[in-house]
Backbone of each chain as ProteinMPNN parsed JSONL, in Angstrom:
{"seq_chain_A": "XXXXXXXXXXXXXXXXXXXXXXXXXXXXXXXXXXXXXXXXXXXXXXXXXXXXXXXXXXXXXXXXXXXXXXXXXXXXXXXXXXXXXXXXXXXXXXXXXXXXXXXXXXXXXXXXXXXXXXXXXXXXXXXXXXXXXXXXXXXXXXXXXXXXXXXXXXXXXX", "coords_chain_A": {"N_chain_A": [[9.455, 54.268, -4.599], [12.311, 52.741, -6.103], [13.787, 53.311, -9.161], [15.697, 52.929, -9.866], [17.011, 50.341, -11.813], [15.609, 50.105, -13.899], [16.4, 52.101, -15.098], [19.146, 51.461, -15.509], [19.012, 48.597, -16.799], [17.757, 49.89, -19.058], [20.268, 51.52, -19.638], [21.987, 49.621, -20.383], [20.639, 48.43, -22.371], [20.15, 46.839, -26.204], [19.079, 49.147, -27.318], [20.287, 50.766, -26.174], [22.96, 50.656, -26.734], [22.725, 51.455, -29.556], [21.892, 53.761, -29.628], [23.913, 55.229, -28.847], [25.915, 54.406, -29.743], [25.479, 55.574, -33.129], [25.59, 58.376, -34.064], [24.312, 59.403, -36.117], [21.942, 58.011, -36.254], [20.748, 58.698, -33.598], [20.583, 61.454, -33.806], [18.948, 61.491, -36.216], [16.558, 60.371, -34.767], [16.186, 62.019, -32.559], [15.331, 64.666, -34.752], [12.88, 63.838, -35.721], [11.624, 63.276, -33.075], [11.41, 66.19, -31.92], [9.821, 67.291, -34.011], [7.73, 65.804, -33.505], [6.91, 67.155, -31.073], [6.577, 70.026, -31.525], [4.428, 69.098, -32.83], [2.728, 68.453, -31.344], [2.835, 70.279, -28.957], [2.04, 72.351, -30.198], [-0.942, 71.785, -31.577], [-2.101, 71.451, -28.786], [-1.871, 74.133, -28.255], [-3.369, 75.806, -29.777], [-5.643, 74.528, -29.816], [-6.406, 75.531, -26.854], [-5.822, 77.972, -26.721], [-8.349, 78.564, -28.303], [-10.2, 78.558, -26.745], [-9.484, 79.987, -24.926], [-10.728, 82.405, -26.671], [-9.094, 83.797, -28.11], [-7.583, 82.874, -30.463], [-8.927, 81.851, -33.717], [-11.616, 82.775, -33.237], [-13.944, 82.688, -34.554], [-14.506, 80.236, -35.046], [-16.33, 77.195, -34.322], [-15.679, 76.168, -30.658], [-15.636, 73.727, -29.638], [-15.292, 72.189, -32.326], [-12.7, 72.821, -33.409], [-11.4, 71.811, -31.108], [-11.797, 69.145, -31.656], [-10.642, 68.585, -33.892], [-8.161, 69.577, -33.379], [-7.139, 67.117, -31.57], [-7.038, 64.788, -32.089], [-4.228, 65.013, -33.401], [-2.893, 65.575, -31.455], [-2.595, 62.805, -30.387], [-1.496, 61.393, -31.681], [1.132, 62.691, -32.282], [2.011, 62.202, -29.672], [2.353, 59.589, -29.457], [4.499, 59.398, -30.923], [6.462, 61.069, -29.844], [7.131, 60.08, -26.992], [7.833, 56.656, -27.927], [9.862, 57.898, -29.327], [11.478, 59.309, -27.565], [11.994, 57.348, -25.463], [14.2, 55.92, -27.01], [16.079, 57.962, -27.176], [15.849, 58.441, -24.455], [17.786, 56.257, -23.887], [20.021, 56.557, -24.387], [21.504, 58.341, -22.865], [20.622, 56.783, -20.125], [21.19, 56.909, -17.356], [22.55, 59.253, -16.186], [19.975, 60.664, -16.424], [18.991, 59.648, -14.513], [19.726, 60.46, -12.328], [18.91, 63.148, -12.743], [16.988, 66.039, -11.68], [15.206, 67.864, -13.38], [14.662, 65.894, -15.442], [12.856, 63.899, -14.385], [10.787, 66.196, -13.786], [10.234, 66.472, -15.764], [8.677, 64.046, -16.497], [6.805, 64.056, -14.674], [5.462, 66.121, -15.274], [4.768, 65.66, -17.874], [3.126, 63.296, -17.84], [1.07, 63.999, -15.857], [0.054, 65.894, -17.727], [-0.821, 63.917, -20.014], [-2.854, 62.733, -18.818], [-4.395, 64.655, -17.828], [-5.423, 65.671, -19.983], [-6.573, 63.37, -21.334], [-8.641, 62.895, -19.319], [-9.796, 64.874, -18.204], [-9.715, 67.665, -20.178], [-10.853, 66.501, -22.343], [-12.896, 64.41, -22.411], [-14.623, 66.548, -21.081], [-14.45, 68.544, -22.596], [-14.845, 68.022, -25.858], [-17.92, 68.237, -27.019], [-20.621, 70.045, -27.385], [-20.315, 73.145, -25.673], [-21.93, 75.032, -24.651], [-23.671, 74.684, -21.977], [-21.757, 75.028, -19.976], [-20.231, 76.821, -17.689], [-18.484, 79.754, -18.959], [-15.978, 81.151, -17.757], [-15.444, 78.199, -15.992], [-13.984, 76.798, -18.68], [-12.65, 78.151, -19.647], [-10.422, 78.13, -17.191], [-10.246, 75.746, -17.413], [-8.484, 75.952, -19.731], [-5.739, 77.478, -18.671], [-5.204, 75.973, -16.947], [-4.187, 73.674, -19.064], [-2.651, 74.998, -20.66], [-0.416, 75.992, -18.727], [0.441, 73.293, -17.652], [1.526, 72.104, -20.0], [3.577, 73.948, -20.386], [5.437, 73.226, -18.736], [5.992, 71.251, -19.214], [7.771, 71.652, -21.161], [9.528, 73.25, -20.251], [10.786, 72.037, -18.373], [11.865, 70.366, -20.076], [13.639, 71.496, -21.368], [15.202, 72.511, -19.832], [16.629, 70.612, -18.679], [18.868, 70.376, -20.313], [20.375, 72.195, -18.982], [21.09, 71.387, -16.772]], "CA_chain_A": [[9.994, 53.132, -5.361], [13.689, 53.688, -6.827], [13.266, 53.06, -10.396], [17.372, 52.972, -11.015], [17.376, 49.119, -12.088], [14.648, 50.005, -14.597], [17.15, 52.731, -15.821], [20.199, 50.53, -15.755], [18.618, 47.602, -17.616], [17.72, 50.312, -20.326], [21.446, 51.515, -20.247], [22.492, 48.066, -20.957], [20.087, 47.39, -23.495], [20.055, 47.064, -27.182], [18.306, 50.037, -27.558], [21.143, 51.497, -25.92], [24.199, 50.456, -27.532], [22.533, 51.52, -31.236], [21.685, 55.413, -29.676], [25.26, 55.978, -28.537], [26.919, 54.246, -31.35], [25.2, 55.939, -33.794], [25.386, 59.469, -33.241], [23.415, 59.966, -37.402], [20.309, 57.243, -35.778], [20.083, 59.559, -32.867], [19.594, 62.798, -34.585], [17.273, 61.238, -36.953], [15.367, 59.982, -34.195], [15.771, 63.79, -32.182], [14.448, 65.071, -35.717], [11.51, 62.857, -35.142], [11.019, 63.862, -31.914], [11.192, 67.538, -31.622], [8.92, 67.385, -34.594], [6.537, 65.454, -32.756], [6.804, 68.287, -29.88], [6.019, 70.665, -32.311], [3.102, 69.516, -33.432], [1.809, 68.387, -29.606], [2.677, 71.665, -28.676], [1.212, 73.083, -31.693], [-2.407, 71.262, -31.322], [-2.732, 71.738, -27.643], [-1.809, 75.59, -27.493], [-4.239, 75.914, -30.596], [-6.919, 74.736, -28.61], [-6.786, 75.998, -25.402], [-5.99, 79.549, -26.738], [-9.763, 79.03, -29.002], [-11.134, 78.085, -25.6], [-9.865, 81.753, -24.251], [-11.293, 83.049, -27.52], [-7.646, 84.639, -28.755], [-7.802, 82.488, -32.015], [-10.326, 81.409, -34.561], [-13.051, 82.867, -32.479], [-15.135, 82.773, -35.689], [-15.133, 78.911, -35.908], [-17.146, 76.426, -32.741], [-14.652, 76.342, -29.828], [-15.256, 71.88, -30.028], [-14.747, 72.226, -33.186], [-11.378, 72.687, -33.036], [-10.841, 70.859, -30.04], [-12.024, 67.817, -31.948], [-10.032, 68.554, -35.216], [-6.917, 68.868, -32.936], [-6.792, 66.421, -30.152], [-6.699, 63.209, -32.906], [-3.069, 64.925, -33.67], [-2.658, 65.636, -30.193], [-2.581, 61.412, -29.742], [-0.544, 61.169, -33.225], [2.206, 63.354, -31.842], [2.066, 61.377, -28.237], [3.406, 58.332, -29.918], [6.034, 59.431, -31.626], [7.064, 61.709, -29.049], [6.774, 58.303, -26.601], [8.726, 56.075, -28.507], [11.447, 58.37, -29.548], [11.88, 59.856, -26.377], [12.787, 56.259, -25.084], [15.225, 55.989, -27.949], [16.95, 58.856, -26.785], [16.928, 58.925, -23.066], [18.275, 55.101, -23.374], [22.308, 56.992, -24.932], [22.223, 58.911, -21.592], [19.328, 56.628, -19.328], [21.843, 57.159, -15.993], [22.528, 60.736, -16.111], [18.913, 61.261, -16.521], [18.315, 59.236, -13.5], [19.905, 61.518, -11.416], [18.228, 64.793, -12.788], [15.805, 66.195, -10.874], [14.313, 68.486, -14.177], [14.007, 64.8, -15.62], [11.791, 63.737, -13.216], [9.876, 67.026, -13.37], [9.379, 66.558, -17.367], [8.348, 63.065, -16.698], [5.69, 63.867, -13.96], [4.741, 66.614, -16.168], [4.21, 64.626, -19.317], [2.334, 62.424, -16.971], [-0.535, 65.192, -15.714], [-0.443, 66.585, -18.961], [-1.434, 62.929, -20.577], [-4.103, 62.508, -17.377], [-5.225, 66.003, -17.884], [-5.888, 66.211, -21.851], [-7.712, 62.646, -21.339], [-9.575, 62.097, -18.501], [-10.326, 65.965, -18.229], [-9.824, 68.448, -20.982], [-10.948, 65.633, -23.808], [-14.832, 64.598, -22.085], [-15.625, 68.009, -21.038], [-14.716, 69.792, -23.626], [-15.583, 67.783, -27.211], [-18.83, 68.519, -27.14], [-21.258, 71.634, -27.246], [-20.189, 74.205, -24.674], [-23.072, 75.753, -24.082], [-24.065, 74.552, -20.711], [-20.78, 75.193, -18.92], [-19.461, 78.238, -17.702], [-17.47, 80.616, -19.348], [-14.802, 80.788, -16.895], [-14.629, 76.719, -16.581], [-13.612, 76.477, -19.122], [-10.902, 79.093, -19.292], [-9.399, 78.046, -16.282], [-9.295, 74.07, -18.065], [-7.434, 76.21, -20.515], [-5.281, 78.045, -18.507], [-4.364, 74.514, -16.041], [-3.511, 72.883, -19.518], [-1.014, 75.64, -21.036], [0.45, 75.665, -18.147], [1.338, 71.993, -17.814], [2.746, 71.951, -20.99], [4.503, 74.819, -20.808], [6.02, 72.815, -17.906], [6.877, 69.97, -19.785], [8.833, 71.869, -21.881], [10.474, 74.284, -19.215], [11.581, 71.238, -17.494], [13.131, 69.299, -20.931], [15.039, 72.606, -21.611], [16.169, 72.701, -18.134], [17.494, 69.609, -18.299], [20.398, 70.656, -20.839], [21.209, 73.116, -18.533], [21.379, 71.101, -15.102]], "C_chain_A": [[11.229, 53.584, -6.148], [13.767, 52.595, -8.095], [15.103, 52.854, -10.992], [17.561, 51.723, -11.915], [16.785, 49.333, -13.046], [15.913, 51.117, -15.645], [18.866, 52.585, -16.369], [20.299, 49.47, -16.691], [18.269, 48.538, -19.264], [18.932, 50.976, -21.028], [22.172, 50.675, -21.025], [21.609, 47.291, -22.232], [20.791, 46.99, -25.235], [20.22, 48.152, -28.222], [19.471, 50.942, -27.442], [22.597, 51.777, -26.788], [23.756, 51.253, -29.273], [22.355, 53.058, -30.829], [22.798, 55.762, -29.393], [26.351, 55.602, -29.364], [26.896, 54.679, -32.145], [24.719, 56.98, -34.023], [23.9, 59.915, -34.788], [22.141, 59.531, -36.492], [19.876, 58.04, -34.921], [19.729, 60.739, -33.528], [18.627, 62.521, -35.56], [15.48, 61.365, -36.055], [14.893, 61.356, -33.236], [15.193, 64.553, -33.095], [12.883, 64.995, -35.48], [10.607, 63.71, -33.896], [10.682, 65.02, -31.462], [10.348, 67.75, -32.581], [7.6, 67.353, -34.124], [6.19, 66.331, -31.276], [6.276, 69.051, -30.301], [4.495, 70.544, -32.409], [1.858, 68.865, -32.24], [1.44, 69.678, -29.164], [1.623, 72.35, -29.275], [-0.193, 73.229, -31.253], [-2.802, 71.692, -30.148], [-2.739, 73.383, -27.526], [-3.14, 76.061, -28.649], [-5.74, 75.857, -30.166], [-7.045, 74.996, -27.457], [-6.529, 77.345, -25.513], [-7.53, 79.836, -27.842], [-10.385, 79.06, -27.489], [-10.74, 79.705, -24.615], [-10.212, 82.77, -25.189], [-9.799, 84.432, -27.786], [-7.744, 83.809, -30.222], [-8.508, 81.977, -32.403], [-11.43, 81.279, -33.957], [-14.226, 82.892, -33.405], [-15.631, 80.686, -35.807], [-15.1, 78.35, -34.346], [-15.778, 76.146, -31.782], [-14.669, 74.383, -30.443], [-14.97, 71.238, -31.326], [-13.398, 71.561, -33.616], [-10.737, 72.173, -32.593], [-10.865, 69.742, -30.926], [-11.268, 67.667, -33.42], [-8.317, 68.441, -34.967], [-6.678, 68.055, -31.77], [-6.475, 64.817, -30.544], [-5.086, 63.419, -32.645], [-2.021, 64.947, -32.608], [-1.99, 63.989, -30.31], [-1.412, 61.141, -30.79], [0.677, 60.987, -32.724], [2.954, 62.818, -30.623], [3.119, 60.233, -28.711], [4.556, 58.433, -29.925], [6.611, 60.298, -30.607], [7.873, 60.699, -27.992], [8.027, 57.577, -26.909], [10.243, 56.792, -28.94], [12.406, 58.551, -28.468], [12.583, 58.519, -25.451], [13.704, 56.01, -25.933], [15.993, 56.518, -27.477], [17.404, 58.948, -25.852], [18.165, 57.335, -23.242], [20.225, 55.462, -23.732], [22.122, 57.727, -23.563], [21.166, 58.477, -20.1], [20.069, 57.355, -17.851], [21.893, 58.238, -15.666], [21.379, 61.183, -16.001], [18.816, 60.572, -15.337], [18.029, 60.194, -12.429], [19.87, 63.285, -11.566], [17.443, 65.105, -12.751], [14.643, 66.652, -12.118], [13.758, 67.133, -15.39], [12.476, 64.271, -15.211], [10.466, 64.615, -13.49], [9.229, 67.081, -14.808], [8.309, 65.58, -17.142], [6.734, 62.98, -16.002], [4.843, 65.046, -14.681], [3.994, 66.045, -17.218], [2.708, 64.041, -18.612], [0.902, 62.724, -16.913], [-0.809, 65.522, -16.97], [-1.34, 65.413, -19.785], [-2.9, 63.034, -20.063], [-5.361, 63.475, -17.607], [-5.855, 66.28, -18.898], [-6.981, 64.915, -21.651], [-8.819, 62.315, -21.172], [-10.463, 64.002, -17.859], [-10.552, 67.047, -19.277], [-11.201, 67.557, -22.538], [-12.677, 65.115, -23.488], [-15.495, 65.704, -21.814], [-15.859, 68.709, -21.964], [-14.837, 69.63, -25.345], [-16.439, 67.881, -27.536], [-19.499, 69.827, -26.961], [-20.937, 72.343, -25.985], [-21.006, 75.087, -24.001], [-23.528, 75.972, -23.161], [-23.392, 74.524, -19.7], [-19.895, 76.775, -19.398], [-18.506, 78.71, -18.496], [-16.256, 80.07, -18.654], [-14.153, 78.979, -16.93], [-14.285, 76.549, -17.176], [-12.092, 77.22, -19.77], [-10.127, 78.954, -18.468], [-8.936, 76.374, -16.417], [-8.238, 75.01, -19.149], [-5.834, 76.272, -20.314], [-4.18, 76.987, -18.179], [-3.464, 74.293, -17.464], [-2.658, 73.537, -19.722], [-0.043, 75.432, -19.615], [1.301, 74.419, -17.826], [2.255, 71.98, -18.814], [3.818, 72.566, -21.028], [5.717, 73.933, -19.651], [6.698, 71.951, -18.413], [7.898, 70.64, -20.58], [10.041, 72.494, -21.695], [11.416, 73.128, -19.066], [12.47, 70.441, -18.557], [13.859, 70.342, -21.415], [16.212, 72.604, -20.605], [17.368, 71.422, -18.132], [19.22, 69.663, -19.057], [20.929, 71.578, -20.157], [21.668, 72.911, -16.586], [22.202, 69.947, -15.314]], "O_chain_A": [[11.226, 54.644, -6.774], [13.797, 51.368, -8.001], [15.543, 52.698, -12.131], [18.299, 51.938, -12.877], [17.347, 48.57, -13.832], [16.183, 50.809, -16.806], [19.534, 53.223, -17.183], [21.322, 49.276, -17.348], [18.467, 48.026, -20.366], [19.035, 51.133, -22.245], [22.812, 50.904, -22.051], [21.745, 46.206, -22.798], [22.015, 46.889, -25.312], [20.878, 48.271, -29.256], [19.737, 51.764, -28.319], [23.075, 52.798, -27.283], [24.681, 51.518, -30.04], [22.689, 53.798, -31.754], [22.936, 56.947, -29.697], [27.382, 56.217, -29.635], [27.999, 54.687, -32.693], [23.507, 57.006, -34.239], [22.853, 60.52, -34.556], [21.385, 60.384, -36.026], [18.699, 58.372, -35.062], [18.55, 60.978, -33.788], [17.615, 63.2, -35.733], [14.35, 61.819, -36.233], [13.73, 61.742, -33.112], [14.39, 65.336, -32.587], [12.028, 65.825, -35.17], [9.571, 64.369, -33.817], [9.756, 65.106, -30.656], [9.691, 68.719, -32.2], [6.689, 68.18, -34.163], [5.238, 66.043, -30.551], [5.2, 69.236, -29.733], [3.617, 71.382, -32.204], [0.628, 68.837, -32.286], [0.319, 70.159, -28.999], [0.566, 72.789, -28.822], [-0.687, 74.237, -30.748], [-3.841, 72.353, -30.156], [-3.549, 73.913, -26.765], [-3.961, 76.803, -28.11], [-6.644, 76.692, -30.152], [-8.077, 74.56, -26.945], [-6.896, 78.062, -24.582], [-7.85, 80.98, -28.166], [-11.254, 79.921, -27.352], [-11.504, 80.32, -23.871], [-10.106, 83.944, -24.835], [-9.794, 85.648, -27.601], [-8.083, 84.543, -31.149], [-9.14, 81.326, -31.571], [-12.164, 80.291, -33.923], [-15.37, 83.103, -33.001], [-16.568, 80.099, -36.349], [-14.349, 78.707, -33.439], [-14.763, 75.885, -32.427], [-13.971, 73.897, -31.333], [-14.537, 70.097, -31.483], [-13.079, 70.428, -33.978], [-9.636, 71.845, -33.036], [-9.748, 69.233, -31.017], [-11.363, 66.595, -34.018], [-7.469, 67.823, -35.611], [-5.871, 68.503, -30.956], [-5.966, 63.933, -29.854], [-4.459, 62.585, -31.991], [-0.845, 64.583, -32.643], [-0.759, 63.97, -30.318], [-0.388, 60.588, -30.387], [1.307, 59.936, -32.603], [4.173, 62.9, -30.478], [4.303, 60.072, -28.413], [5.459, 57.889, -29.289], [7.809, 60.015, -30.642], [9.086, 60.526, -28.116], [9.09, 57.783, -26.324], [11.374, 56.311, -28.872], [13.578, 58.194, -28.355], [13.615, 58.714, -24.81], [14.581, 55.655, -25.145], [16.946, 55.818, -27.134], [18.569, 59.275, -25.624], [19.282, 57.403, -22.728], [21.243, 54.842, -23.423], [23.196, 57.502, -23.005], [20.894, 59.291, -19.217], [19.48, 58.295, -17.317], [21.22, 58.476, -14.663], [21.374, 62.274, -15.43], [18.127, 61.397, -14.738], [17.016, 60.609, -11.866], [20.404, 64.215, -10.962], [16.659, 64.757, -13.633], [13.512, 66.167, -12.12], [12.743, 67.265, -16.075], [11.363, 64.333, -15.734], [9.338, 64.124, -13.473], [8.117, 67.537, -15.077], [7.153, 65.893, -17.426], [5.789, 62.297, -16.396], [3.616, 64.953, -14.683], [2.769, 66.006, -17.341], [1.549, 64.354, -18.883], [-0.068, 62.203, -17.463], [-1.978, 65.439, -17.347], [-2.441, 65.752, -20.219], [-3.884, 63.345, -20.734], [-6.582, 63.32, -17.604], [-6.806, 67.061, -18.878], [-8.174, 65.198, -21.761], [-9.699, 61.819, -21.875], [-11.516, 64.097, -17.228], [-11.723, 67.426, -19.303], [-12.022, 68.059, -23.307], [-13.575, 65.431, -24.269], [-16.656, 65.939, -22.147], [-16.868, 69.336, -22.29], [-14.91, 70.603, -26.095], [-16.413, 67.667, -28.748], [-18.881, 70.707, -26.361], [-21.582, 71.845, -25.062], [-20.775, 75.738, -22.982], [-23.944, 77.11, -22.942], [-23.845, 74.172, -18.611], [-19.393, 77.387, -20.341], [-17.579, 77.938, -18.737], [-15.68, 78.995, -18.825], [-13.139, 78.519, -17.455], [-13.605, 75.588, -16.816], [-10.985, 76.843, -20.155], [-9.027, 79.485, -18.622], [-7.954, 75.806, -15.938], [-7.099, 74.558, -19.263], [-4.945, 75.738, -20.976], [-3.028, 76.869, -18.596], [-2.265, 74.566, -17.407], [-1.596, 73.173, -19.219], [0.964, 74.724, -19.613], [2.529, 74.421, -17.738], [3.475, 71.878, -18.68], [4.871, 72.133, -21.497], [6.909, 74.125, -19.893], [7.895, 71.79, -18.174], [8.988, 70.07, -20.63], [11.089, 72.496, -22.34], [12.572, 73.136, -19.488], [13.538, 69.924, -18.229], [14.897, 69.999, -21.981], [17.441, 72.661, -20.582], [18.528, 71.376, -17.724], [20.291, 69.235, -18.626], [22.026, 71.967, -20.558], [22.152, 73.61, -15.696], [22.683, 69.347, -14.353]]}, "seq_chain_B": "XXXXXXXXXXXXXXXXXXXXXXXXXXXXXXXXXXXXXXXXX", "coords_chain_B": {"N_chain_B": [[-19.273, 59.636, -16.374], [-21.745, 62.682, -14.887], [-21.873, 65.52, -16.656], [-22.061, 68.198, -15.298], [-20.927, 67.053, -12.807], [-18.343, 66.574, -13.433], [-17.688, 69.456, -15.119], [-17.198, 70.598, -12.163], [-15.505, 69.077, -10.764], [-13.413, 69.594, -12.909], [-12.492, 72.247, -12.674], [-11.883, 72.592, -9.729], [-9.66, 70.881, -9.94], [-8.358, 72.294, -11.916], [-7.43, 74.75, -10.622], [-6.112, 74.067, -8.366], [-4.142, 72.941, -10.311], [-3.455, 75.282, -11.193], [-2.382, 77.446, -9.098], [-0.478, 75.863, -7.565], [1.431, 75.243, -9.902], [2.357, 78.016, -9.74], [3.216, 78.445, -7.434], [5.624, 76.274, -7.453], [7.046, 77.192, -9.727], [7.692, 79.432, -8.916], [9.377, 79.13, -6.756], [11.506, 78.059, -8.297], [12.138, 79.929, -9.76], [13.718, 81.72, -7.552], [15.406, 80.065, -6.875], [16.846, 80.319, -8.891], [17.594, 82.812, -9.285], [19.374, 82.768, -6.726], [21.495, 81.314, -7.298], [22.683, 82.426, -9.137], [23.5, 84.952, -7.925], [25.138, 83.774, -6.065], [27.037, 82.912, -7.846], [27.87, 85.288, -9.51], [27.777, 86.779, -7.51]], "CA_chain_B": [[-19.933, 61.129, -15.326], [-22.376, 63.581, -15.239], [-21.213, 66.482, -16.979], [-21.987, 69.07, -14.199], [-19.977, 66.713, -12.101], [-16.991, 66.772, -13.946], [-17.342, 70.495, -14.819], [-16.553, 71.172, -10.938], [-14.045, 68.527, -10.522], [-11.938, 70.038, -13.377], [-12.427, 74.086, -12.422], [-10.832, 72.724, -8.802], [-8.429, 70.505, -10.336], [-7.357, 73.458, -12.29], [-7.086, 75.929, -9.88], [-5.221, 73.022, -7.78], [-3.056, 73.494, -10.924], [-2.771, 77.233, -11.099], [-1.483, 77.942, -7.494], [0.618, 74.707, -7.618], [2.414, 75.605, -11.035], [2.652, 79.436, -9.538], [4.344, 78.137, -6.532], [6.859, 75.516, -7.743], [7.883, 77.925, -10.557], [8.287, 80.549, -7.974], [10.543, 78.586, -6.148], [12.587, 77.982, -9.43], [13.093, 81.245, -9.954], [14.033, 82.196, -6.308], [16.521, 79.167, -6.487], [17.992, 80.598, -9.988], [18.178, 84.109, -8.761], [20.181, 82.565, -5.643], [22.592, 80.691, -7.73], [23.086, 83.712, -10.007], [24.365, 85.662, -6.906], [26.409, 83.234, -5.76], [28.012, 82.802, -8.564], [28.028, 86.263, -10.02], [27.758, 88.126, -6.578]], "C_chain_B": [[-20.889, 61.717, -15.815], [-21.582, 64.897, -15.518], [-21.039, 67.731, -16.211], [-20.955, 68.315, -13.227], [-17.943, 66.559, -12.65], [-16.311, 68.282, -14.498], [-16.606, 71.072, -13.407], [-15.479, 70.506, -10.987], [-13.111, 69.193, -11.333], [-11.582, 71.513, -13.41], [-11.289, 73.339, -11.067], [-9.838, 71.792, -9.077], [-7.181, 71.511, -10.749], [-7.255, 74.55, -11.668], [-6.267, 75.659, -8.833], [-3.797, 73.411, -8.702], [-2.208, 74.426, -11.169], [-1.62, 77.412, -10.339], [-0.97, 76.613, -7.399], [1.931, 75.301, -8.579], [2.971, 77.436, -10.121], [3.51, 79.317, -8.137], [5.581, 77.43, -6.964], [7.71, 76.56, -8.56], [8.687, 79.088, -10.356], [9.358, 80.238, -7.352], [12.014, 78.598, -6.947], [12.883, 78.949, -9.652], [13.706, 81.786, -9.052], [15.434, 81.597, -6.453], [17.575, 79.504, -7.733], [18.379, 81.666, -9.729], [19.39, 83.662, -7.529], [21.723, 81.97, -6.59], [23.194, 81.656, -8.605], [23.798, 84.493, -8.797], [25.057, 84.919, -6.145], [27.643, 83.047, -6.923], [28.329, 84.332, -9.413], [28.578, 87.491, -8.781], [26.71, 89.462, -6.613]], "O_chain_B": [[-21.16, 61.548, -17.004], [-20.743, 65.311, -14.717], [-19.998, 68.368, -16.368], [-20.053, 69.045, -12.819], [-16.826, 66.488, -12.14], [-15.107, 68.533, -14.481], [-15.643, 71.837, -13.454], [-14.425, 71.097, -11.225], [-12.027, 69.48, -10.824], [-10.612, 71.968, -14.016], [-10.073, 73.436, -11.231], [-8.916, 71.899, -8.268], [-6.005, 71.652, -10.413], [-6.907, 75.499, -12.371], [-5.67, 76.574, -8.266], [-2.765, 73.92, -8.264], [-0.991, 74.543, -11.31], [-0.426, 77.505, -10.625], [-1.69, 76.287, -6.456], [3.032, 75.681, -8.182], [4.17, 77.716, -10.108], [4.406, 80.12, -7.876], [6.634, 78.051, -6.82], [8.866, 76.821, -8.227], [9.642, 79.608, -10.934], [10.318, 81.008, -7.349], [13.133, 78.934, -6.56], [14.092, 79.111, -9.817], [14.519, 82.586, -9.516], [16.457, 82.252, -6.257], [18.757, 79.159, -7.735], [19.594, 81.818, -9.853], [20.38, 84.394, -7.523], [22.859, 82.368, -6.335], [24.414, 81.565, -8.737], [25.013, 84.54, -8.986], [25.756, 85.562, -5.362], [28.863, 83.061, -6.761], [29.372, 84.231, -10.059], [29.292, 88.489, -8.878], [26.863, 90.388, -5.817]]}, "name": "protein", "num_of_chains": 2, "seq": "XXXXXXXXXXXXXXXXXXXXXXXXXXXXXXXXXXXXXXXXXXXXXXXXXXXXXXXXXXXXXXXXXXXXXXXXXXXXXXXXXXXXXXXXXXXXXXXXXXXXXXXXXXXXXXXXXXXXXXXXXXXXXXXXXXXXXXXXXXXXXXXXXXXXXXXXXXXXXXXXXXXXXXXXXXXXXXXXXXXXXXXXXXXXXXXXXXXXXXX"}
């Protein structure tokens, strides 16, 4: 499905005209946003490095999970929303960049993956699942992320 | 789900992930080393 009309209509928007007119509104709203990376980042590497028992191996692995995965969703938003703010001053250019794309389908799994896998298996007592399983849900998630973030670096440099 | 059933599904999801991420990223580096010697020599 070629999604350009979807990224044309958001060049032309509103939305658009106020992020490229207003170079202060955009860095506010990049403030915003790399904040909210931060503290995605933050939360998820926090728990999935208790879950390979490298930090706060003294306190319950779900614990943790369940103290950061609220801020996890927090951080989503605002990440979310800004992030449309922002691509909409350069939507076209992003159309046609592949490490775009590769954030976007990242983001994507990573959402999919923290929800519908990391987030039912692993809020609750651990007890009755392997060791390993659960180190290798760790391992999958860093790596996604780390992907998402490879690929939105990449993109200033493609 | 049953929780045993979703334990397996997400060990081979993530090992789907592993050797996925360990290939693509391989590639990326193959394809930056190439462009580095073209353009550097």
């Amino acid at each position: 499905m070629d999604l350009l009309f979807l990224f044309e209509w958001i060049d032309t928007s509103m939305l658009a005209e106020l992020s490229k007119a207003y170079g202060g509104v955009f860095a506010v709203v990049q403030t915003f946003h790399l904040g909210a990376m931060v503290l995605l980042g933050g939360m998820i590497l926090v728990g999935d490095l208790r879950l390979l028992n490298i930090v706060m191996a003294d306190v319950p692995a779900h614990v943790v999970l369940k103290n950061t995965e609220r801020w996890v969703g927090y951080a989503l938003i605002v990440v979310i929303f800004s992030g449309i703010f922002m691509m909409s001053a350069v939507a076209i250019k992003l159309y046609y960049n592949m490490f775009f794309l590769s954030k976007m389908v990242g983001l994507f799994m990573g959402v999919s993956f923290f929800y519908f896998i990391r987030k039912p298996l692993l809020n609750t007592d651990h007890s009755d699942l392997s060791p390993w399983s659960i180190k290798i849900v760790a391992i999958a998630s860093i790596l996604i992320w780390f992907s998402v973030a490879a690929s939105g670096r990449w993109i200033g440099f493609s | 789900m049953n929780k045993k059933r979703l334990e397996r599904l997400s060990v081979v999801l993530s090992v789907v992930i592993v050797v996925g991420w360990g290939i693509f990223w391989g590639t990326q580096v193959v394809a930056v080393q190439e462009m580095l010697k073209l353009a550097y020599g």
